[in-house]
C-alpha positions as CSV (number, residue, x, y, z in Angstrom):
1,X,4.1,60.9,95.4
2,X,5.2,60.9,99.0
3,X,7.6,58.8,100.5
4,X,4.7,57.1,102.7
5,X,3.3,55.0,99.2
6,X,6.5,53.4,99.3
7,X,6.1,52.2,102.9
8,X,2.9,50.9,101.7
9,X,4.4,48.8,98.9
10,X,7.4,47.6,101.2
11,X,4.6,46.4,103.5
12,X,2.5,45.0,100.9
13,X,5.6,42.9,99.6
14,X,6.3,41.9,103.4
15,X,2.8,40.5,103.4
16,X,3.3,38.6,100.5
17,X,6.9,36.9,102.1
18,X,4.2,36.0,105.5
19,X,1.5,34.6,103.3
20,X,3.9,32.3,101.4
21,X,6.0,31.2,104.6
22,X,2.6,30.7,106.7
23,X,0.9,28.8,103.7
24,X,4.0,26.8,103.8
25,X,4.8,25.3,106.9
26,X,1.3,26.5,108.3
27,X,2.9,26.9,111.6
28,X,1.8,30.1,114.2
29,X,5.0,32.6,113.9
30,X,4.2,32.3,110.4
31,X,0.4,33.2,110.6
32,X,1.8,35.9,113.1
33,X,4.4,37.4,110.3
34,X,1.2,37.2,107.6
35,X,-1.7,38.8,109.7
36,X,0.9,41.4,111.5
37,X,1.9,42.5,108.1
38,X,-1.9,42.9,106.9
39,X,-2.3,44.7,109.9
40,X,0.8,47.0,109.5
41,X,-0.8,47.3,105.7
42,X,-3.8,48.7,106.8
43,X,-2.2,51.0,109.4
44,X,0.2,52.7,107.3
45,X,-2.5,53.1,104.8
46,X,-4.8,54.5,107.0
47,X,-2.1,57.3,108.5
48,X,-1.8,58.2,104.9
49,X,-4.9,58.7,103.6
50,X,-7.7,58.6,106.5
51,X,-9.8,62.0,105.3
52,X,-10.5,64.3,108.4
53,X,-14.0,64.0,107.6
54,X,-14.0,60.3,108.8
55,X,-11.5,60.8,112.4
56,X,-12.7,58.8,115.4
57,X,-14.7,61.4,118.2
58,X,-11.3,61.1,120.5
59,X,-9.0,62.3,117.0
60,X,-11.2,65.1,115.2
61,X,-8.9,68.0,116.8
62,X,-5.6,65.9,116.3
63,X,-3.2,67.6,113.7
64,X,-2.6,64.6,111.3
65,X,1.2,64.0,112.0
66,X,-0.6,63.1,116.0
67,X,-3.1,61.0,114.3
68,X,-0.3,59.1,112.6
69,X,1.8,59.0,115.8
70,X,-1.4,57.8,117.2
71,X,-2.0,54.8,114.9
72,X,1.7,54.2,115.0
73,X,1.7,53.6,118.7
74,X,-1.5,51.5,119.0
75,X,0.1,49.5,115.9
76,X,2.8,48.5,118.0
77,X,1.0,47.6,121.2
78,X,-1.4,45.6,119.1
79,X,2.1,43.5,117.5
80,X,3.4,42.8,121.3
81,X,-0.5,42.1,122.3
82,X,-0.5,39.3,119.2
83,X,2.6,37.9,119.8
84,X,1.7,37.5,123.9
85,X,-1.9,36.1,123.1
86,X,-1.7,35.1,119.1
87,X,-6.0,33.8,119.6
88,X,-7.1,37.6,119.8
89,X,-4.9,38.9,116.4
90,X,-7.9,37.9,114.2
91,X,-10.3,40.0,116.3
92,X,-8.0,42.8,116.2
93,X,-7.4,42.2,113.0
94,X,-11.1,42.8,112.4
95,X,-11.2,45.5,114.3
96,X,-8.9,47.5,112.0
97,X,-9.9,46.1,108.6
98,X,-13.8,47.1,109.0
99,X,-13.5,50.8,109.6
100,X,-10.6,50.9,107.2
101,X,-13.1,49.0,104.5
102,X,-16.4,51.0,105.7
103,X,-14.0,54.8,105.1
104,X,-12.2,53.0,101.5
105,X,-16.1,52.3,100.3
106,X,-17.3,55.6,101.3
107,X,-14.6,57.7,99.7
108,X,-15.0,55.9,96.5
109,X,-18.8,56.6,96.4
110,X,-17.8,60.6,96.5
């Protein structure tokens, strides 16, 4: 098992800290912690396991470790983007979760 699964579950436990603060006091840094961490989630995931087969047209001749580097960088940029206009982290968050969905359903059909 690689060192990256454990990122995952670190993530996946940071997500469930954001869900509980945000359902709690249902105030915006805390909808910020809980979608930023689904988004980190699905990031990390996807640098992990995203099969060649499925790159984006601008990625197929990336080696993976630029793919991940890739993803990595955007992830950031996307965190500062929520944080300077919170109303367009749902759209992003979108954005990330359908491909990621549309590749998971896909794989498991094989």
């Amino acid at each position: 098992m690689t060192s990256g699964v454990y990122v995952v579950w670190l993530l996946l436990a940071v997500v469930g800290i954001g869900s509980v603060y945000f359902h709690a006091t249902l105030s915006l840094a805390g909808q910020l912690l809980d979608e930023i961490a689904i988004l980190w989630v699905l990031i990390a995931a996807a640098a992990l396991w995203w099969p060649r087969e499925f790159m984006p047209w601008p990625c197929k001749n990336m080696k993976k470790t630029h793919f991940r580097n890739f993803l990595g960088a955007a992830g950031v940029k996307i965190s500062i983007l929520a944080f300077a206009y919170p109303a367009i982290n749902a759209f992003v968050l979108l954005a990330v979760a359908i491909p990621v969905t549309v590749v998971l359903v896909l794989q498991l059909k094989k």
